[in-house]
C-alpha positions in Angstrom: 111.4 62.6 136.2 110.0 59.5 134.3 106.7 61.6 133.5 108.3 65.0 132.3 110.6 62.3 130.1 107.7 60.9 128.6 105.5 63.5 127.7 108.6 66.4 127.1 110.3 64.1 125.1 113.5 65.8 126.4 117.0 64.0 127.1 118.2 63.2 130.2 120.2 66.1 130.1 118.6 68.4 129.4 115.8 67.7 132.0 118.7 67.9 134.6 119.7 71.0 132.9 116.7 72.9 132.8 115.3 71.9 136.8 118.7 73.4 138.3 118.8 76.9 136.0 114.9 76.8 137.0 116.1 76.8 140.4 118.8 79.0 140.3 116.7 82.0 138.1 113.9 81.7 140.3 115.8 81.8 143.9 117.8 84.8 142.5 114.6 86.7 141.2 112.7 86.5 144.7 115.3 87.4 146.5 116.1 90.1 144.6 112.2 91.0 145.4 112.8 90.4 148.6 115.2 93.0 149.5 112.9 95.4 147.5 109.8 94.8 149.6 108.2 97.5 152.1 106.6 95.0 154.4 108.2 92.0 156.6 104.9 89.9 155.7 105.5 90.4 151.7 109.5 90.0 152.0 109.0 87.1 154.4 106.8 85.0 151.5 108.9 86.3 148.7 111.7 84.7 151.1 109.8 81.6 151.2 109.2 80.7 147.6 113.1 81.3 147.3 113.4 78.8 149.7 110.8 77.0 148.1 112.3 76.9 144.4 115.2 75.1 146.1 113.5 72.0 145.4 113.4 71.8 142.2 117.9 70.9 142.2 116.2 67.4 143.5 115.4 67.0 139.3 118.6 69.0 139.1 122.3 68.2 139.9 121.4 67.1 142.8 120.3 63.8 141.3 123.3 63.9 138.8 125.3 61.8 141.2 123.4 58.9 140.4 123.4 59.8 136.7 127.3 59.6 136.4 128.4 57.0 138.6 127.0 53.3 140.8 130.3 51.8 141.8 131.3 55.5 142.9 128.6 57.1 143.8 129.9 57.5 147.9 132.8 59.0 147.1 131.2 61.6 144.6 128.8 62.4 146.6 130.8 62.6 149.8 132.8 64.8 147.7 130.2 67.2 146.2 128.2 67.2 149.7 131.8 68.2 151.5 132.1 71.5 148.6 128.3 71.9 149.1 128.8 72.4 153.4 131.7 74.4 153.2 129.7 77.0 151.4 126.6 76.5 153.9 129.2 77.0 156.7 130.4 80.1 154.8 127.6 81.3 153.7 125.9 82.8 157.8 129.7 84.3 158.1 129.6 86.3 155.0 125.7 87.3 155.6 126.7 88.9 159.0 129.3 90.4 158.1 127.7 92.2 155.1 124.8 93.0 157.1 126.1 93.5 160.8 129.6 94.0 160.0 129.3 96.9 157.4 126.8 98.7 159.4 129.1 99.6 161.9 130.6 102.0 159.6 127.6 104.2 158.9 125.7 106.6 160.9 122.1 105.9 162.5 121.1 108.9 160.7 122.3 106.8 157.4 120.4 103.8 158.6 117.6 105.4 159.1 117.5 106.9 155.4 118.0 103.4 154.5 115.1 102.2 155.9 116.3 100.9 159.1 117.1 102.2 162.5 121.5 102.1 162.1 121.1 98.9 164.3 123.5 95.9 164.0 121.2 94.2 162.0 122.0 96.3 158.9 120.4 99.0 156.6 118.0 98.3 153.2 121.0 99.1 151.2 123.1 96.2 152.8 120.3 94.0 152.2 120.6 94.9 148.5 123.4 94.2 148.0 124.0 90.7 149.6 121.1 89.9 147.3 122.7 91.3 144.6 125.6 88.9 145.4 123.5 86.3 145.7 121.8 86.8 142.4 125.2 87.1 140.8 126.1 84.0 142.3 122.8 81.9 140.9 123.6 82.8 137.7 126.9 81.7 137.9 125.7 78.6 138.9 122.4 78.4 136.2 125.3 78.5 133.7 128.1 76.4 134.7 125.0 74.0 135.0 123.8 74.5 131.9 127.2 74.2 129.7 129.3 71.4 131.9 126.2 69.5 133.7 126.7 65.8 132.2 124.5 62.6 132.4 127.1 60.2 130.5 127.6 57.1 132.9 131.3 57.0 133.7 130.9 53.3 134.9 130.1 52.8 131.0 133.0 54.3 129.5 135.5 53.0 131.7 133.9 49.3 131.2 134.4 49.6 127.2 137.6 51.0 127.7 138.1 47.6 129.5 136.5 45.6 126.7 138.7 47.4 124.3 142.0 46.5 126.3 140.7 43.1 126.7 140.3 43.0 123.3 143.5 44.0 122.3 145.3 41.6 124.5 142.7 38.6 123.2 143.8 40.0 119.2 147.1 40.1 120.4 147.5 36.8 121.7 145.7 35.0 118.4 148.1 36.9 116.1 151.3 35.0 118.0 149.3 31.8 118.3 148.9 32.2 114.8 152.1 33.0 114.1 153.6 29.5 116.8 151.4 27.5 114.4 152.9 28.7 111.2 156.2 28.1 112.8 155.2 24.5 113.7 153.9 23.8 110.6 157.1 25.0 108.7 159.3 22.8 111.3 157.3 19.9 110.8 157.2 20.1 106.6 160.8 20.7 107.0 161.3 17.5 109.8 159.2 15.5 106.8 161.5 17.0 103.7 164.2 15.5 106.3 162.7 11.7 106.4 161.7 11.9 102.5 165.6 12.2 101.9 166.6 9.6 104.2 164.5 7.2 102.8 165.5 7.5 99.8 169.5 6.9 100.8 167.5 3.7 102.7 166.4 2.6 99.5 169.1 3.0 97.2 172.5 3.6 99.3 174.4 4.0 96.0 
C-alpha cells in the first residue's frame, strides 16, 4: 500500500477504491468466461484467477476497517465479518439450488442440448446464469465501493467534536467568571463609596 502511495501519488481513498472495483470487475469477467468455456481444464483456470483476483479486497475494503476506526475496530469488524458469513453461508444454498434444484425441471434430452447429460448437477445454461447473477452482483458491489467507500478516521471526528464541547464549556465558564469578577468589583467600589461617606460624617458630624 505504502509503495503504490508513493509512486501513484493517489489518496488513500482512492487506492482503497480502485483494489476492491479491480477485484470485483475482474472476479465477474472470469467467471463469466468460465461458464463460456468448452473444456473442464480451461474453465477450471479461468475459475482460479477468479479466485485469485480475490486478493486484491486485502488493498480493498477489507483493510478499510482499520482505516475508519482503532478504539472500534472489534466491533466493526465483528460486525462486517458477521454480514460477510452470512452471505458465504448463503451463497452454496443458492448455487445448488440454481444448479441442482432447477434441473429437475428439464428433460435429459434438454440437458443434453445444454451441454450436459440432464444430471443433478445442472445444464451449461444454469451455469450461465448463476454467473450472470454473480456478475450482476460484483458490480453492485464495485459501485457501492466506489461511491460510499470512506477512509475518514471516525476516532478523529468524534475527538474534535470533544475538543469543541470542551471548548465550549471552558468559554463558557470564563464568560461567568468574568462576569462574578465584574460583580465583585462593582460590590466592592460600591462597599468603598459606602466608607468614603461615613468618614466624612466621622469628620464633620454637623
Amino acid at each position: 500500500v505504502d509503495h503504490w502511495l508513493a509512486h501513484l501519488r493517489a489518496s488513500l481513498s482512492t487506492l482503497r477504491r480502485g483494489s476492491s472495483v479491480f477485484a470485483f470487475l475482474g472476479q465477474g469477467f472470469f467467471l463469466i468466461l468460465a461458464a463460456r468455456q468448452a473444456t473442464p481444464l480451461s474453465c477450471c483456470l479461468a475459475l482460479t484467477v477468479a479466485a485469485a483476483l480475490n486478493g486484491a479486497h486485502a488493498s480493498g475494503f477489507k483493510a478499510n476497517y482499520l482505516d475508519l476506526t482503532v478504539a472500534h475496530l472489534g466491533l466493526l469488524s465483528g460486525v462486517g465479518n458477521t454480514v460477510a458469513s452470512v452471505a458465504s453461508a448463503a451463497g452454496p444454498a443458492v448455487t445448488a439450488w440454481t444448479l441442482g434444484g432447477q434441473s429437475h425441471s428439464h428433460s435429459q434430452d434438454q440437458g443434453q442440448e445444454d451441454g450436459f447429460d440432464g444430471s443433478p448437477g445442472g445444464g451449461r445454461q444454469h451455469f450461465e446464469v448463476l454467473t450472470s447473477t454473480l456478475l450482476a452482483l460484483n458490480l453492485a458491489g464495485a459501485i457501492c465501493v466506489w461511491k460510499w467507500l470512506q477512509t475518514q478516521c471516525l476516532d478523529v471526528l468524534k475527538g474534535c467534536r470533544s475538543s469543541s464541547k470542551r471548548g465550549t464549556s471552558t468559554s463558557t465558564s470564563t464568560t461567568r467568571w468574568e462576569a462574578s469578577r465584574k460583580e465583585a468589583e462593582e460590590e466592592d467600589e460600591q462597599v468603598q463609596g459606602r466608607c468614603k461617606v461615613l468618614r466624612r460624617r466621622l469628620r464633620d458630624p454637623c
